[in-house]
BATI-380499 format. One record per residue (C-alpha): residue in three letters; y, z, x. Coordinates in Angstrom, 3 decimals, always signed. Each point is the difference from the previous one (the first is absolute). Layout:
N
LODO  ALA  Y  Z  X
...
***
This chain:
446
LODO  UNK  +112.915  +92.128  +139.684
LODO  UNK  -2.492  -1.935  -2.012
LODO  UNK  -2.698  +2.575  -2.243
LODO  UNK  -3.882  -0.954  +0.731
LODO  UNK  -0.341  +1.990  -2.908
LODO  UNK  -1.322  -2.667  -3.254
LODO  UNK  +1.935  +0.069  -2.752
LODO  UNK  -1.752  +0.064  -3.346
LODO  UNK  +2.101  -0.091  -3.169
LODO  UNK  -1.776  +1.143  -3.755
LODO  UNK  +1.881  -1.511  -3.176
LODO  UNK  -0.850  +2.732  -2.204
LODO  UNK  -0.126  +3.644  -0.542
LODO  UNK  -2.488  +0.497  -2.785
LODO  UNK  -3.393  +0.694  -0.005
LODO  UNK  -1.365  -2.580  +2.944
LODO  UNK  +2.870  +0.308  +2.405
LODO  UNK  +0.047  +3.567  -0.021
LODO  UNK  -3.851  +0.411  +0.889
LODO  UNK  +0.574  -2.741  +2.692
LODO  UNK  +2.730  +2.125  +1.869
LODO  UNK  -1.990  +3.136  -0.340
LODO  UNK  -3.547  -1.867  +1.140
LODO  UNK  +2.185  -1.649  +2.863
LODO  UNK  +1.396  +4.125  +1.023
LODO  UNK  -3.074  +1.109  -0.109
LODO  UNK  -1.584  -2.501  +2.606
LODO  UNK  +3.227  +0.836  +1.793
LODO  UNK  +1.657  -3.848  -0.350
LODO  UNK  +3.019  +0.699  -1.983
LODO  UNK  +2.471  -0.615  +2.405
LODO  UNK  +1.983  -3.189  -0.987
LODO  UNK  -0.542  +0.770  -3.109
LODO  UNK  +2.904  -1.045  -2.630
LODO  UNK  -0.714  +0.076  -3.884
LODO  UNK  +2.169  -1.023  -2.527
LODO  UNK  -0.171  +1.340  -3.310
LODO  UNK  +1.555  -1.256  -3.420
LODO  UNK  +0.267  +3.136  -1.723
LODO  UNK  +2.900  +2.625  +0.741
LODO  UNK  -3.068  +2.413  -0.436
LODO  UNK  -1.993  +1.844  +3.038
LODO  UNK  -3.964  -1.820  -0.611
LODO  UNK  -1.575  +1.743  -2.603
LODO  UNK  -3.553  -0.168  -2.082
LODO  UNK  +0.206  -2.621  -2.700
LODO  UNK  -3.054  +1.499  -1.438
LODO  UNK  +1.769  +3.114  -1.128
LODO  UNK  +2.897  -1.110  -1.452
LODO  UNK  -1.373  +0.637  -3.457
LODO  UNK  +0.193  +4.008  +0.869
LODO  UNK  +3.704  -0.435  +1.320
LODO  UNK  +0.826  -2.118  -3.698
LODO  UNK  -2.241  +3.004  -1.579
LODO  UNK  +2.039  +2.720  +1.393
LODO  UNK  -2.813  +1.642  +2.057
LODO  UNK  +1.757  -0.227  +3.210
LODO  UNK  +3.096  -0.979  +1.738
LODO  UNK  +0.488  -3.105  +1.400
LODO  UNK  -0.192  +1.162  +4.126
LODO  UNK  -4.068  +0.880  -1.160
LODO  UNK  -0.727  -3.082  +0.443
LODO  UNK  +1.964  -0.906  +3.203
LODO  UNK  -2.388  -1.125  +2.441
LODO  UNK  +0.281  +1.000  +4.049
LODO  UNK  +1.393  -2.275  +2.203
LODO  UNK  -1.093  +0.116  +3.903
LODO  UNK  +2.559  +0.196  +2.441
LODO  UNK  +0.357  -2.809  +2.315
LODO  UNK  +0.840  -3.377  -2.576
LODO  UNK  +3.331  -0.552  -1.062
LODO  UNK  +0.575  +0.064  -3.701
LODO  UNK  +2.532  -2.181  -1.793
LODO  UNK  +0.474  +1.332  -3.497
LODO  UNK  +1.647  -1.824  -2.880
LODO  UNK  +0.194  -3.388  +1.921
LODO  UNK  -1.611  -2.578  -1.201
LODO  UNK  -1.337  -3.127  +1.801
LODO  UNK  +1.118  -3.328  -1.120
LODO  UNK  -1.072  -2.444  +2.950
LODO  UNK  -2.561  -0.580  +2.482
LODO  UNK  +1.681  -1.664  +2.732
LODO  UNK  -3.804  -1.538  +1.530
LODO  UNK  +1.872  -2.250  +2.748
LODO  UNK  +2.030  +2.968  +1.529
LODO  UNK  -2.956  +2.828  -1.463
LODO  UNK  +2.679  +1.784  -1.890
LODO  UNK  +0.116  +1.450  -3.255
LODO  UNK  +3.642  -0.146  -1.163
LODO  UNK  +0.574  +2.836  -2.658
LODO  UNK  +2.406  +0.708  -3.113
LODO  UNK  +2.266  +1.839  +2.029
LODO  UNK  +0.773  -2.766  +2.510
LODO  UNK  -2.605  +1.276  +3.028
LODO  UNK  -2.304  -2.256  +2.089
LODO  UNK  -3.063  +2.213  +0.458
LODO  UNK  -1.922  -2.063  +2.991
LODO  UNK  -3.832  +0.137  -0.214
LODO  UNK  -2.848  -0.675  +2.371
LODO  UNK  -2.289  +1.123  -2.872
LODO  UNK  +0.999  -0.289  -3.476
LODO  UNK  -2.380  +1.892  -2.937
LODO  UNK  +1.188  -1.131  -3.821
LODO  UNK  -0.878  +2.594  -1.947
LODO  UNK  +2.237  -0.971  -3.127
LODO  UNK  -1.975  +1.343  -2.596
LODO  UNK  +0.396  -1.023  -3.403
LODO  UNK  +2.302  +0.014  -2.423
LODO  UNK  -0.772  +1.413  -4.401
LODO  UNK  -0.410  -3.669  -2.336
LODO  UNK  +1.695  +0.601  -3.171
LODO  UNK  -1.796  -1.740  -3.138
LODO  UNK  +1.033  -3.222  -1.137
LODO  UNK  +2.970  +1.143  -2.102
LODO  UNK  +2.708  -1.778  -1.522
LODO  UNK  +3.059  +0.204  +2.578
LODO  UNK  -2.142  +1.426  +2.275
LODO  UNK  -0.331  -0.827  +4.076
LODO  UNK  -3.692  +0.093  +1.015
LODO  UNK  +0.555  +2.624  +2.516
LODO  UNK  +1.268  +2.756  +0.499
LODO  UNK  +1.460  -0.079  +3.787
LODO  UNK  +3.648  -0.707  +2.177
LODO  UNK  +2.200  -2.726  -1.631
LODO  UNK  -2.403  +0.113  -3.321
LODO  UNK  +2.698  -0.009  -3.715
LODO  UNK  +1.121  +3.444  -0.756
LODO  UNK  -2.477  +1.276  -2.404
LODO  UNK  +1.213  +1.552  -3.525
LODO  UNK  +1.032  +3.767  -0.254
LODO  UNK  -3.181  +2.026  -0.477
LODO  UNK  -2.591  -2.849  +1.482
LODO  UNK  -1.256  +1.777  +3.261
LODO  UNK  -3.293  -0.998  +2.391
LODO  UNK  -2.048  +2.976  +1.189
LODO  UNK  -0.375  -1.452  +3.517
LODO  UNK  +2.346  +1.512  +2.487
LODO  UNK  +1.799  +3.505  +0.490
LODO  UNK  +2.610  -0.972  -1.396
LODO  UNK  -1.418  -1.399  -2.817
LODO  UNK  -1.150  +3.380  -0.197
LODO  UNK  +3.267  +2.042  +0.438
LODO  UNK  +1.275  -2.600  -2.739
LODO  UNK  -2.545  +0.562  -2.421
LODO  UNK  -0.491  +4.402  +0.318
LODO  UNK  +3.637  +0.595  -1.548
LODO  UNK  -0.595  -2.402  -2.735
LODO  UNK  -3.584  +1.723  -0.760
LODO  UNK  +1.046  +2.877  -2.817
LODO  UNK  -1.437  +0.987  -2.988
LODO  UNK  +0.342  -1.757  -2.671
LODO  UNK  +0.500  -3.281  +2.024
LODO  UNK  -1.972  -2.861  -1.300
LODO  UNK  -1.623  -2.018  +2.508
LODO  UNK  -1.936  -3.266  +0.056
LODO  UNK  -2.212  -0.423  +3.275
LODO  UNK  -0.964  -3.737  +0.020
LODO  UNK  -3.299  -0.380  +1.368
LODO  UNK  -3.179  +2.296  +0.439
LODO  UNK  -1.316  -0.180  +3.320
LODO  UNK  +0.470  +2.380  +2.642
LODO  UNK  +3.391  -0.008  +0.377
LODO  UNK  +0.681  +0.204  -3.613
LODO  UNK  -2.522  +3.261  -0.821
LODO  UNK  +1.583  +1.501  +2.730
LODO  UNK  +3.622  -0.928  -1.104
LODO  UNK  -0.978  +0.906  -3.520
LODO  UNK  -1.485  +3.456  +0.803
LODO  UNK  +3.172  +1.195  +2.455
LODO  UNK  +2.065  -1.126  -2.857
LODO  UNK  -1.693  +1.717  -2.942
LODO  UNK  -0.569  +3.333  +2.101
LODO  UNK  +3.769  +0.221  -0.014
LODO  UNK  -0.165  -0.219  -3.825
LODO  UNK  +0.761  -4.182  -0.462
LODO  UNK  -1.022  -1.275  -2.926
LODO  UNK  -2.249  -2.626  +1.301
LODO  UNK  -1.298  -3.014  -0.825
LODO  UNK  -2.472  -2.223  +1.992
LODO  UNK  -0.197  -3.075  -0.343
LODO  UNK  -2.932  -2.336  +1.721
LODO  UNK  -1.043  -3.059  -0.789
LODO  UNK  -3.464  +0.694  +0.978
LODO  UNK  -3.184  +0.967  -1.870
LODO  UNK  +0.037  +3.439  +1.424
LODO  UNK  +1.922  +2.109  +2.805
LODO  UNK  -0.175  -0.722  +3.914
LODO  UNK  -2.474  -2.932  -0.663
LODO  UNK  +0.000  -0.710  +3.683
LODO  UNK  -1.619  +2.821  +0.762
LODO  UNK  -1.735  +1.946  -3.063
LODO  UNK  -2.365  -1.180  -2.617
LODO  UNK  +0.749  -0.107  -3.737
LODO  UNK  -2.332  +3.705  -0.311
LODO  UNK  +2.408  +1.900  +3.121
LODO  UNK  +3.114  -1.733  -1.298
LODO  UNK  -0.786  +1.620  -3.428
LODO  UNK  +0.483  +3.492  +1.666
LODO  UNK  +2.643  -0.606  +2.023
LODO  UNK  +1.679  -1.523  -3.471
LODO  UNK  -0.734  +3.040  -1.690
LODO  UNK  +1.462  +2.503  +2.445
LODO  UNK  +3.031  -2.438  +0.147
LODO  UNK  +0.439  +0.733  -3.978
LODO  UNK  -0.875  +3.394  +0.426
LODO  UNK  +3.120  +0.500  +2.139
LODO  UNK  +2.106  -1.913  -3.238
LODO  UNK  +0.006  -3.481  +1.691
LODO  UNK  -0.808  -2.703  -2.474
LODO  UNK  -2.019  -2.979  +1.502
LODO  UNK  -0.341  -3.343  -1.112
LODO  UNK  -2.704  -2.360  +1.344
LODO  UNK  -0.182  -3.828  -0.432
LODO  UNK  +4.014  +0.333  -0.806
LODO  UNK  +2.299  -2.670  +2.450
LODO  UNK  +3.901  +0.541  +0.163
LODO  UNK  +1.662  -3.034  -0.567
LODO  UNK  +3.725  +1.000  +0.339
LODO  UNK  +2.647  +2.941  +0.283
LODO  UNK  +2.461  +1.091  -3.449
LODO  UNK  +3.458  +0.489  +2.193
LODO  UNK  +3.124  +0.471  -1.313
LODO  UNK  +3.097  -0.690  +1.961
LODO  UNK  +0.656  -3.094  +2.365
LODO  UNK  +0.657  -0.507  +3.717
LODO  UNK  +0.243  +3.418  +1.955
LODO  UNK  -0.206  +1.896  -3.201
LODO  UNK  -3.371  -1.120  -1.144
LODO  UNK  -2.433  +3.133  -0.922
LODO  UNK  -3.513  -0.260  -1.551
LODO  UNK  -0.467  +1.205  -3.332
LODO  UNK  -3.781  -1.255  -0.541
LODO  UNK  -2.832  -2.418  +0.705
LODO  UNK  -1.576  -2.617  -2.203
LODO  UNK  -3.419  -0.376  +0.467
LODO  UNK  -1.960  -3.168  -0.588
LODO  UNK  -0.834  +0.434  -3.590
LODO  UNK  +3.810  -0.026  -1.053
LODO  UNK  -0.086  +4.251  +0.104
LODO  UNK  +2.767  +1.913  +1.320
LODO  UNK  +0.121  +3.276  +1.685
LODO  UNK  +3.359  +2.052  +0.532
LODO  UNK  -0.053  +1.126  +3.385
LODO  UNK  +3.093  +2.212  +2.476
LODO  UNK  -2.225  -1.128  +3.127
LODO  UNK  -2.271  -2.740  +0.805
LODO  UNK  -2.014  +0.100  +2.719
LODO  UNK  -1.672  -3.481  +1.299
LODO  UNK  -3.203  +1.462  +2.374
LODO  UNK  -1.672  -4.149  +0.213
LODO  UNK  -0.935  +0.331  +3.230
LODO  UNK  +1.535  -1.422  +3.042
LODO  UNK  +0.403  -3.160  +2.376
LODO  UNK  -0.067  -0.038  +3.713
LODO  UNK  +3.875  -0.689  +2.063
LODO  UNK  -0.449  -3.274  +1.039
LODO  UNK  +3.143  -1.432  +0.270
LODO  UNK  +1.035  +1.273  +3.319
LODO  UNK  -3.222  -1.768  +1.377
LODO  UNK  +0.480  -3.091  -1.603
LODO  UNK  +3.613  -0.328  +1.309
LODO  UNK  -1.427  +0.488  +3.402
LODO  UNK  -2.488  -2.707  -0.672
LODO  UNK  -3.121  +2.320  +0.163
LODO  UNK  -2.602  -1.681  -2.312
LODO  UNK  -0.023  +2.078  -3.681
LODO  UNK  -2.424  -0.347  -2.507
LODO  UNK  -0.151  +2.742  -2.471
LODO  UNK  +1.114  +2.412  +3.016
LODO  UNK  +0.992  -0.454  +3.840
LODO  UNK  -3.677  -1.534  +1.447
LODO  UNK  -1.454  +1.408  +2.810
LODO  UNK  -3.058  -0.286  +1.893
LODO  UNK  -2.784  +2.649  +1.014
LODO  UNK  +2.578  +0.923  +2.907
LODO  UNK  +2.350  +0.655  -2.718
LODO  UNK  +2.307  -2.864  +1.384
LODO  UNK  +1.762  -2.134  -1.563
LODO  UNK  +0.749  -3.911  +1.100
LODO  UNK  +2.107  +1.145  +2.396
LODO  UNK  -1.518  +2.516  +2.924
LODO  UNK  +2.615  +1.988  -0.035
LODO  UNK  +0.044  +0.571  -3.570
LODO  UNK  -2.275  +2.975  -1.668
LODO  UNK  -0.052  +0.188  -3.858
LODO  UNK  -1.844  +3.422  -1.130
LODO  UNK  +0.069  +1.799  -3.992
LODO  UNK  +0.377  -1.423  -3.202
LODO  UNK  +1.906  -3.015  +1.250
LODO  UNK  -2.846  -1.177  +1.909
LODO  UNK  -2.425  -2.272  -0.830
LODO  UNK  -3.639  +0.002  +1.752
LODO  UNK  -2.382  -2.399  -0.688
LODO  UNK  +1.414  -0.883  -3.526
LODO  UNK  +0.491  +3.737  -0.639
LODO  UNK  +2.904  +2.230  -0.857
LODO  UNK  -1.242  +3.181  -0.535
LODO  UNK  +3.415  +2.014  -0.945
LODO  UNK  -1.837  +2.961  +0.713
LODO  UNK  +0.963  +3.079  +2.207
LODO  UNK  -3.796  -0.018  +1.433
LODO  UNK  +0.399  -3.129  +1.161
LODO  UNK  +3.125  +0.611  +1.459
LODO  UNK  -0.584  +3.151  +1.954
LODO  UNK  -3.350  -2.298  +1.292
LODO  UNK  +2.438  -2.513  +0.882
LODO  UNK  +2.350  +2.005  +1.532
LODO  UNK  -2.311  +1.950  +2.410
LODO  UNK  -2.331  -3.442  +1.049
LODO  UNK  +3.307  -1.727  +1.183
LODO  UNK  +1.497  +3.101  +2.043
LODO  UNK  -3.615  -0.099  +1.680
LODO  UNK  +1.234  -3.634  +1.386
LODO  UNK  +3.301  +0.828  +0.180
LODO  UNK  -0.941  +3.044  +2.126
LODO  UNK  -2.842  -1.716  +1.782
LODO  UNK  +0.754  -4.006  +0.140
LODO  UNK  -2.725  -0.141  +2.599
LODO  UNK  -2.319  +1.117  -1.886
LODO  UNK  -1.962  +3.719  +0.399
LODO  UNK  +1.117  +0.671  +3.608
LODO  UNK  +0.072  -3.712  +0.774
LODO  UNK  -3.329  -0.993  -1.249
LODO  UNK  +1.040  -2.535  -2.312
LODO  UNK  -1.468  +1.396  -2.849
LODO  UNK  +3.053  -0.172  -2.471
LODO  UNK  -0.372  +1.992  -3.190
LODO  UNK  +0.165  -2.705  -2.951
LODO  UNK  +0.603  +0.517  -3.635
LODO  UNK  -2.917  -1.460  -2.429
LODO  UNK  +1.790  +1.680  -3.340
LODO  UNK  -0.472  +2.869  -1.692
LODO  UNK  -1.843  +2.025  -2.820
LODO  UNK  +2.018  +1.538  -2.398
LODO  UNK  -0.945  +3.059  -1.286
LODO  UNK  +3.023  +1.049  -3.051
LODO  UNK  +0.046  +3.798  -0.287
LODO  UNK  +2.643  +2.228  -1.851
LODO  UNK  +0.259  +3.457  -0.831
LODO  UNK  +0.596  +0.894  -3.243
LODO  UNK  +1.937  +3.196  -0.623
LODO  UNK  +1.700  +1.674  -2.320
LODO  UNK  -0.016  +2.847  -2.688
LODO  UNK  -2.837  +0.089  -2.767
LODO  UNK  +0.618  -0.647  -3.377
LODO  UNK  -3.549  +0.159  -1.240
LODO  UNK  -3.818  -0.105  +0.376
LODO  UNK  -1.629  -3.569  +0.884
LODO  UNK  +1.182  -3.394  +0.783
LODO  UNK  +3.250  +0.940  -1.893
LODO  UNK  +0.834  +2.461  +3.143
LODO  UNK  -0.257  -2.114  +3.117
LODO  UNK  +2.961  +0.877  +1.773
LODO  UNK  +1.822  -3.522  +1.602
LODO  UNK  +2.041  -0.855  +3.133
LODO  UNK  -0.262  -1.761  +2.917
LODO  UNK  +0.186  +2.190  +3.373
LODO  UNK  -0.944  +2.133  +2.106
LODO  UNK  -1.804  +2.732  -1.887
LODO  UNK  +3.244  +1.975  +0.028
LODO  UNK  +0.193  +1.485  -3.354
LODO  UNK  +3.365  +1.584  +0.257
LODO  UNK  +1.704  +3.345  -1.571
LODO  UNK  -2.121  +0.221  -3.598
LODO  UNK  -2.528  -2.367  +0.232
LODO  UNK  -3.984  +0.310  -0.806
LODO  UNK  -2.630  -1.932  +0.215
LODO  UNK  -0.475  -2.494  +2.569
LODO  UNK  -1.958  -3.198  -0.983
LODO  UNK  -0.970  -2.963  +2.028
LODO  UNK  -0.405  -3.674  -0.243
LODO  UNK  -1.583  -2.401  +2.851
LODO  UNK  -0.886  -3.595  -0.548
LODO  UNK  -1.400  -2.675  +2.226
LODO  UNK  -1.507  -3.601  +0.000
LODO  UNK  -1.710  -1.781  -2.585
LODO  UNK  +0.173  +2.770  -3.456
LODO  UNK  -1.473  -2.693  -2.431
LODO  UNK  -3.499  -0.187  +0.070
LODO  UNK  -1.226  -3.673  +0.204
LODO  UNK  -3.078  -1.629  -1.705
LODO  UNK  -2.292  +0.699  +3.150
LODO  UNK  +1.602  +3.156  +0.557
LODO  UNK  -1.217  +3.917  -0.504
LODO  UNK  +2.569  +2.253  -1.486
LODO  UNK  -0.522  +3.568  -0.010
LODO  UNK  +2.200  +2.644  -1.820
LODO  UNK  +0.839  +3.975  -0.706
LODO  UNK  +2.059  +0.985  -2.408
LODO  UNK  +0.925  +3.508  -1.380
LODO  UNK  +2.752  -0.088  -2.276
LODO  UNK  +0.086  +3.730  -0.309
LODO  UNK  +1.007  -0.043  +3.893
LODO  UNK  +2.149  -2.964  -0.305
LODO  UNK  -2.430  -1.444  +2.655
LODO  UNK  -1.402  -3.690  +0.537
LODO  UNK  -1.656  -1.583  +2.769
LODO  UNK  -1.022  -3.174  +1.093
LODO  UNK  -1.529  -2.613  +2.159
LODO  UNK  -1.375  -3.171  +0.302
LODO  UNK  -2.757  -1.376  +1.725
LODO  UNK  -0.988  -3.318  +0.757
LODO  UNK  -3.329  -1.059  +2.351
LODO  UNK  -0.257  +3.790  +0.446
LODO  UNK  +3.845  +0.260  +1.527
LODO  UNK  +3.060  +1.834  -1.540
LODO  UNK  +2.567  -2.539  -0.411
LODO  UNK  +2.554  +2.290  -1.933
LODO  UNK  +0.510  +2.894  -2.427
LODO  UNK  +2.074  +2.321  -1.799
LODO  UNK  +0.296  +3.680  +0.239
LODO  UNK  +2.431  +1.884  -2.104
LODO  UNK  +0.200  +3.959  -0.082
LODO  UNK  -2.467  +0.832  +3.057
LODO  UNK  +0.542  -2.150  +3.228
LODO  UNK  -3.124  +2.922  +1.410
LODO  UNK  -1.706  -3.055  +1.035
LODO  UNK  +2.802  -2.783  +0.876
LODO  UNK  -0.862  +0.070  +3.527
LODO  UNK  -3.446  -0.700  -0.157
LODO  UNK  +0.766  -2.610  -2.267
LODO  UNK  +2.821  -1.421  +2.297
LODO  UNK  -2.550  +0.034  +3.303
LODO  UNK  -2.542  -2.291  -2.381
LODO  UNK  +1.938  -2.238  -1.116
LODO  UNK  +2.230  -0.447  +3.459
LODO  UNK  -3.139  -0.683  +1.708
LODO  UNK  -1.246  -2.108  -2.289
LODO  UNK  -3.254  +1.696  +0.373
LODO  UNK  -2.667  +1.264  -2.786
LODO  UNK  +1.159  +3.451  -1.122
LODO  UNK  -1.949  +3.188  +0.730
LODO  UNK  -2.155  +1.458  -1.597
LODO  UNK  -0.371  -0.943  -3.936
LODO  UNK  +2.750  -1.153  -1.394
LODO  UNK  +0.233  +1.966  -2.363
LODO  UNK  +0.673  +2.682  +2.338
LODO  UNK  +3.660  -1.465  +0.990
LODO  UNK  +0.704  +0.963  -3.409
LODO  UNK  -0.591  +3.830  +0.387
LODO  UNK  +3.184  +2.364  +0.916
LODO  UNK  -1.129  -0.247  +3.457
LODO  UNK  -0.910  -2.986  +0.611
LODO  UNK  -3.125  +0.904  +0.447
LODO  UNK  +0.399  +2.383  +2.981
LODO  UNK  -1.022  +2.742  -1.711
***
């Protein structure tokens, strides 16, 4: 007997495919639903892997649920898309047939450009040295948390996000850590050189040493073939630093290659169109492999929007009851917020407690401190900058204006008046009120 039921298929179990399956349950569609997953791992929150590598909880926290209905193939991975026969032919020799097919691939940790080095860290990438470990994956996780004693001496290679998280789990655990970014100051994507200054300071508060405007050029190993281990890196100006662990955090690069095999036009990531479609109907890229209108965000707010526009068609092909009116995507706004937590070792900027998560403190900790970031945080020549800062508090606050609108800001230590912020500069609208009154704890809703 032949099923009327349509068969969609998600490559991917991480952040995007999850919150498809669960969008597409929750508008009762999940029927038919098969998703194959890389990792041997039930899905779990990327963003709070630092607390697993910091010892602050186990790692079944951070599982997240998974609705009943889809099928879930776990530690296969998916080498082939079979477009002629809609197939995708998997690691494990299965043909999984498709009538939909959602890539949701991800991305895999780049490694720095050092000697004997592969340029990413993924399947059927070189064997890296003894001690050389990404901060990407849970088992890059589960690697790295045995390692982390103290006494250890660690080198975390680059100082964005990934890094000060890396480099904060690691030190909590009483690593002797050094970061290394080749930067002029700390998560210069998102902070200013004034808010990077305190999150620097609470960094070497905690014992982690920091170097800015400092580029890794290679690895010290000793050893050859299988029994290579790190010793050190050299850094550009001929310096070395002995190191147990190091810890490349460079950023990452969307999974392409699965796409590209198929045929699927790739630029920088899979390219899709408003419908989230690739060149072929069938085909549905979501995540950080996808690329929208010369964007790959490699975000999870992005993602989860993804995720929950495309199980609205997938749901709803028709169109809101048959109406035609097809929800599109036109991108997203990407608001960065962490929370910072962690015990206090002092008064001021010094004690800004750091980790990415969910505002779980865990058994021991104190203060919690937050972070949020969003659009444009360097003022330009026509723009208005306004700023708060109390040192005393560990405090600073942000945002600039240009032709009366907020087109981004910083807010570190209070996030009283994030929201307010967030609604201006969404709607691209003139703020409230004063502006100076987005500053206030409150946002000006007193």
């Amino acid at each position: 007997m032949t099923s009327t039921t349509s068969r969609t298929v998600v490559v991917g179990g991480g952040t995007a495919g999850v919150r498809l399956v669960d969008r597409l349950a929750a508008l009762g569609a999940a029927d038919g639903v098969t998703v194959i997953g890389e990792e041997p791992h039930p899905p779990y929150n990327r963003l709070l892997l630092d607390g697993v590598l910091a010892g602050r909880y186990p790692p079944e926290v951070v599982e997240l649920p998974r609705p009943d209905g889809p099928a879930y193939l776990s530690g296969v991975r998916a080498v082939r898309i079979d477009r002629d026969d809609a197939a995708v032919v998997c690691d494990n020799g299965d043909r999984v047939p498709y009538d939909t097919l959602v890539l949701a691939t991800g991305s895999s940790a780049v490694l720095p450009p050092l000697r004997g080095l592969p340029g990413t860290a993924g399947p059927g990438s070189p064997r890296l040295p003894e001690g050389v470990r990404t901060f990407r994956t849970m088992d890059d996780c589960l690697a790295l948390a045995p390692r982390a004693r103290p006494g250890v001496r660690a080198v975390v290679v680059g100082g964005g996000l990934l890094g000060v998280c890396a480099a904060r789990a690691l030190a909590s655990r009483g690593v002797r850590v050094v970061l290394a970014h080749r930067g002029g100051h700390l998560m210069d994507r998102h902070l200013d050189p004034r808010a990077a200054a305190l999150l620097r300071a609470h960094l070497e508060s905690l014992g982690v040493e920091v170097r800015t405007g400092c580029r890794v050029r290679g690895l010290l190993v000793r050893g050859s073939g299988e029994g290579r281990a790190v010793e050190g890196v050299e850094t550009a100006d001929g310096s070395r630093t002995e190191a147990d662990l190091v810890v490349p955090a460079c950023g990452v690069r969307p999974r392409t290659g699965l796409a590209a095999a198929a045929g699927l036009t790739v630029r920088r990531g899979i390219v899709v169109d408003d419908g989230l479609r690739t060149d072929d109907p069938r085909i549905h890229a979501i995540g950080d492999c996808a690329e929208h209108r010369g964007t790959v965000h490699g975000l999870a707010g992005p993602a989860h929007d993804q995720a929950d526009l495309l199980a609205r068609r997938l749901a709803d092909p028709g169109g809101a009851g048959g109406t035609g009116r097809v929800p599109l995507y036109r991108g997203s706004r990407v608001l960065t917020r962490l929370t910072l937590t962690g015990p206090r070792t002092g008064t001021g900027p010094a004690a800004i407690p750091f980790s990415a998560g969910d505002g779980t403190t865990g058994e021991g900790a104190g203060d919690v401190f937050d972070l949020a970031a969003f659009g444009e945080v360097a003022a330009g020549p026509e723009d208005h900058e306004l700023l708060l800062s109390d040192a005393t508090r560990g405090s600073y606050r942000k945002v600039v204006l240009r032709d009366g609108r907020l087109v981004g800001g910083i807010l570190l230590g209070d996030l009283a008046a994030v929201g307010t912020l967030a609604r201006a500069w969404e709607g691209g609208e003139p703020p409230p009120g004063h502006p100076i009154h987005l500053l206030t704890t409150d946002g000006g809703h007193r």
